[in-house]
N, C-alpha and C positions, 0 to 999 in steps of 0.2 A: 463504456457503460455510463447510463446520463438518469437520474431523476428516479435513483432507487436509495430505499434505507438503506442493505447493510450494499456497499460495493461488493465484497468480499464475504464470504465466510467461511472459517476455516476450522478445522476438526483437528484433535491430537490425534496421533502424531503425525505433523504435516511436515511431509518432506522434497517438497516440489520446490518449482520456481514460479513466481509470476513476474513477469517482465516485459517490458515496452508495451505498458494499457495506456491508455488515458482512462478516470473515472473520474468523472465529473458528477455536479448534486446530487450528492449524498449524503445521506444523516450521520451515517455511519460507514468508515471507512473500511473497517475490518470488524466484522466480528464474531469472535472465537467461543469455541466449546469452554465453559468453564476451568476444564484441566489441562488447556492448553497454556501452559506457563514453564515452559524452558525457552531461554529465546532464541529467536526465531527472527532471523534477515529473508523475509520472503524474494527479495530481486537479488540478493548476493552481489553480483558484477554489473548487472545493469538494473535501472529501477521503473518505477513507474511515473507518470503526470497525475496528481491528484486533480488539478484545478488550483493550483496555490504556487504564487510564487517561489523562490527559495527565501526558505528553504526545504521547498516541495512535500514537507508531509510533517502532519500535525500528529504526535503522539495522543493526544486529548481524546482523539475519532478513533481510537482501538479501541473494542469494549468486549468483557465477559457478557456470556448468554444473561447473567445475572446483572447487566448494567454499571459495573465498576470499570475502572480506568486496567487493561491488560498494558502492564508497562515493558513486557515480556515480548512482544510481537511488534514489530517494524517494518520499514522500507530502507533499506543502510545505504540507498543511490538514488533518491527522487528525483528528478527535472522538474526545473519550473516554468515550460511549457511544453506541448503537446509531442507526442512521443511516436503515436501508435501508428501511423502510416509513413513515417520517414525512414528511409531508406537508412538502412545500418552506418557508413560510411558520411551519412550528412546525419547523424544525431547532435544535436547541441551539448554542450557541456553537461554535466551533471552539476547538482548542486552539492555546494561543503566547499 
């Protein structure tokens, strides 16, 4: 996904995975219902390419519907490069 505000948005109680996206320019990397505040590793085992080197995902670009920092929601596997068409077996390292 390329050249949108939020990448993401997500509602309580989100109990999915998102995993091996690339998102690219974006204002806003994730952003959540206000009562979304248990945390929450959206990629678990594997993670996303935001567009950012490592270490692949900036805390800062999570945000409540209300514009404050959601410090409660994540990426706990980012890559810091491109993710989403590479074959499972050739994925680069993660970062950390």
């Amino acid at each position: 996904m390329s050249g949108v505000s939020n990448a993401l948005y997500l509602q309580a109680p989100f109990t999915s995975l998102i995993r091996l996206n690339d998102f690219l320019s974006y204002s806003t990397a994730i952003r959540t219902s206000n009562d979304l505040a248990s945390l929450t590793d959206i990629a678990a085992d594997q993670g996303n390419y935001w567009g950012l080197p490592c270490p692949g995902f900036d805390p800062a670009h999570v945000r409540f519907d209300n514009g404050t920092v959601n410090p409660f929601v994540f990426d706990g596997r980012p890559y810091g490069e491109s993710v989403a068409l590479t074959p499972d077996k050739k994925l680069p390292p993660g970062c950390q």
